[in-house]
N, C-alpha and C positions, 0 to 999 in steps of 0.2 A: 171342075171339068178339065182344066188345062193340067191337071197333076197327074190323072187319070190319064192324060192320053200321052202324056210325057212316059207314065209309068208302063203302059203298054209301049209304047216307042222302043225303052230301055229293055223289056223281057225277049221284043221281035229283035234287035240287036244285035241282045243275048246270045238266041238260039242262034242267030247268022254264025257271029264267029265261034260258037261252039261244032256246029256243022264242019266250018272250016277250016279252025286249029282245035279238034279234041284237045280237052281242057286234061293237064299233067299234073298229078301231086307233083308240090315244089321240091317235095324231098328225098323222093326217088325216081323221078322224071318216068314216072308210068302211065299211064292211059288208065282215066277213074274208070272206072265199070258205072253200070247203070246203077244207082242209088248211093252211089259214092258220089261225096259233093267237096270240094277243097282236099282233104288230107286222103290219101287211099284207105282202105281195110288193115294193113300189113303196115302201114307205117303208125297211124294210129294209137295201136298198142305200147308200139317200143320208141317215141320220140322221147325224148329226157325230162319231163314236164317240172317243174318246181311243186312246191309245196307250201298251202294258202298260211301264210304267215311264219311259219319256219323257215321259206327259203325267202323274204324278204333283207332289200341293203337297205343301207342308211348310210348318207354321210351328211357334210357339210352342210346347210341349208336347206335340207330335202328330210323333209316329216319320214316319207317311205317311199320305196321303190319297188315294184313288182315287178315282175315278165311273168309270161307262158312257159319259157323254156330254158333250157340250159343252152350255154352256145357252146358245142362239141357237135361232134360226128356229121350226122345228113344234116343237123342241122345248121353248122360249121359251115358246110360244102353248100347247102339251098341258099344260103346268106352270102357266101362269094360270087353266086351265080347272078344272083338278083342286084348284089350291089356295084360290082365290074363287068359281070358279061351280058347286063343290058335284058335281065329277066323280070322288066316291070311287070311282070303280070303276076307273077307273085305277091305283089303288094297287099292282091286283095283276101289272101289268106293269112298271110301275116296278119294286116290290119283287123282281122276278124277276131282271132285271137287276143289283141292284144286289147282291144275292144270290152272283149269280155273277160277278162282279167281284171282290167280298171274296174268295172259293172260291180263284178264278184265283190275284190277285194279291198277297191278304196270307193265307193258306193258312201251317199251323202258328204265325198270330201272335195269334191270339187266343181264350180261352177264356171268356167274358161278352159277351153281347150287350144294348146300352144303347145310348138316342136320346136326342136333344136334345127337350127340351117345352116347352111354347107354358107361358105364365101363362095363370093361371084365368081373367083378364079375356081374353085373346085365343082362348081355348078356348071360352067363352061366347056370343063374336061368332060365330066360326066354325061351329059348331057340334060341330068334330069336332077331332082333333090331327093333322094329318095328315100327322104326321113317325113319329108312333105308328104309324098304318096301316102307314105302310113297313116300318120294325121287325117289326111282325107277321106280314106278308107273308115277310118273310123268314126267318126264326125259321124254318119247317119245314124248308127246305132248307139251312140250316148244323150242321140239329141241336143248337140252340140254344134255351133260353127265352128273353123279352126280362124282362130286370131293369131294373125301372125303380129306376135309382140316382139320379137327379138331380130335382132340384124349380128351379123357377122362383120366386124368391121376392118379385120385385117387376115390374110390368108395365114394359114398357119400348118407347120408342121404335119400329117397325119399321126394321130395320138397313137396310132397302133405297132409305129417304128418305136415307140417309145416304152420301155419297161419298167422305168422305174416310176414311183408316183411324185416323187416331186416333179418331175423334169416334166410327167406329165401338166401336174397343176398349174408350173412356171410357161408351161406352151401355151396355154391357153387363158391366164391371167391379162384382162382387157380387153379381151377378143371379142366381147359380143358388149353391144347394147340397147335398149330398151327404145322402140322407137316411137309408140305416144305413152307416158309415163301415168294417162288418165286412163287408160285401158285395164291398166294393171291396178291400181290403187284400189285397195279393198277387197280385192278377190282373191280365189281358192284356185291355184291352176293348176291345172293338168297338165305339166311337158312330157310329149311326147320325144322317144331318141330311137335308135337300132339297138345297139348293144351295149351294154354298162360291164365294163371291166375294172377300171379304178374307183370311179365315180366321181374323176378330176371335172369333166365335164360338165355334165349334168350339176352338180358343186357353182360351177362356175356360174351356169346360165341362171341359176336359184339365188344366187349371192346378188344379179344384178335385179331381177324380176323382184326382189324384197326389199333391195335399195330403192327400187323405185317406188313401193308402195304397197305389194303383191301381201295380202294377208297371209297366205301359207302355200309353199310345192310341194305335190307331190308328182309321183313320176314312172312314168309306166314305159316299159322298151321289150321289146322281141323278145329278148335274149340276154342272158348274163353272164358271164364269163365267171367261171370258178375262180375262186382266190386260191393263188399256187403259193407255197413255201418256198422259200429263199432256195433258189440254188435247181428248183425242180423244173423238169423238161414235160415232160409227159400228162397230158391232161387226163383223168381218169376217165374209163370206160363209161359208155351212155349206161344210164342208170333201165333198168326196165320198169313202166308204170305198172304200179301195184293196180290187181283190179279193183280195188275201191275208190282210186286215182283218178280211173280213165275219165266216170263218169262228167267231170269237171270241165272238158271240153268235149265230148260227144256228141253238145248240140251246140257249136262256134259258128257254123252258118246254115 
């Protein structure tokens, strides 16, 4: 009874602030039309999407890593918005996404859901976590709580000044730990992140989540950053989804 009237609560809400801020694709900041829901018509088609098992990383400690998307173009530019100019409301498209990627692609591989977190000094700047939002977002539809197992325990660098991958690795070596070590022992976790460029990170928070106990990570983020050649500037053109592609998120929310 009390779910039910929570769950109407949240739809009357809803509609309030849809009424009052028309709800914008995050990736071209347009006004959805009626029966458009998260992403527009026109973006849809052409965002950079990956591909289920070929466009999968791997690195250090991490079984496998997925995303939705490639991190170039609108996608690039909705990702700066949301993570600096204070575009929480994005999260819950993102999170939808990224949602149903894990669902899709690592489906029977994980029983705990946990994200990567900011230190208190960079939570302070920001005002929010908003690796946490995602987490949360998604949490309803894996039928999952998010366990926050991991702490940040010293502020560090932004990995993103950084290019090379050791310097990245050596940034981030120590920097997190495991905050009850009986949360983690035995299980299959789910770390949530934003975006995976080296996959120093992600690496990292897996090396201690396993030291403590963690049966196996894998790992699911928004976005991934293509791996550049020595020397290259220029990220390649957004890729257009094939139409046999699209179908793979046309039903994300």
């Amino acid at each position: 009874m009390r779910q039910d009237r929570d769950h109407r609560i949240r739809r009357w809400t809803g509609a309030v602030l849809d009424l009052l801020f028309p709800p914008r694709c995050p990736f071209c900041d347009r006004l959805l039309k009626d029966g458009e829901e998260g992403i527009c018509g026109e973006c849809q088609p052409r965002l950079p999407w990956t591909r289920p098992e070929r466009d999968e990383r791997h690195s250090e400690f991490v079984d496998r890593c997925v995303s939705p998307l490639w991190y170039q173009g609108a996608v690039r530019d909705s990702f700066h918005r949301y993570k600096f100019d204070g575009c929480r409301d994005y999260a819950g498209v993102y999170a939808a996404l990224m949602a149903q990627c894990a669902g899709d692609r690592l489906a029977g591989e994980y029983d705990l859901l946990t994200y990567v977190p900011l230190s208190a000094k960079r939570r302070r700047q920001r005002g929010y976590d908003q690796v946490r939002l995602l987490a949360e977002g998604m949490a309803p539809a894996l039928g999952l709580p998010v366990t926050e197992t991991l702490e940040k325990t010293r502020h560090t660098a932004a990995q993103s000044g950084l290019s090379d991958d050791g310097a990245r690795r050596a940034n981030v070596l120590g920097a997190y730990r495991v905050r009850d070590p009986e949360a983690v022992r035995g299980r299959r976790v789910l770390l949530a992140d934003d975006v995976i460029t080296t996959g120093a990170t992600l690496s990292e928070c897996a090396r201690v989540l396993r030291t403590a106990g963690a049966a196996s990570v894998v790992c699911v983020t928004f976005a991934q950053a293509r791996a550049q050649q020595k020397g290259e500037a220029q990220e390649p053109p957004a890729r257009r989804l094939l139409p046999d592609q699209e179908e793979i998120f046309l039903n994300s929310f």
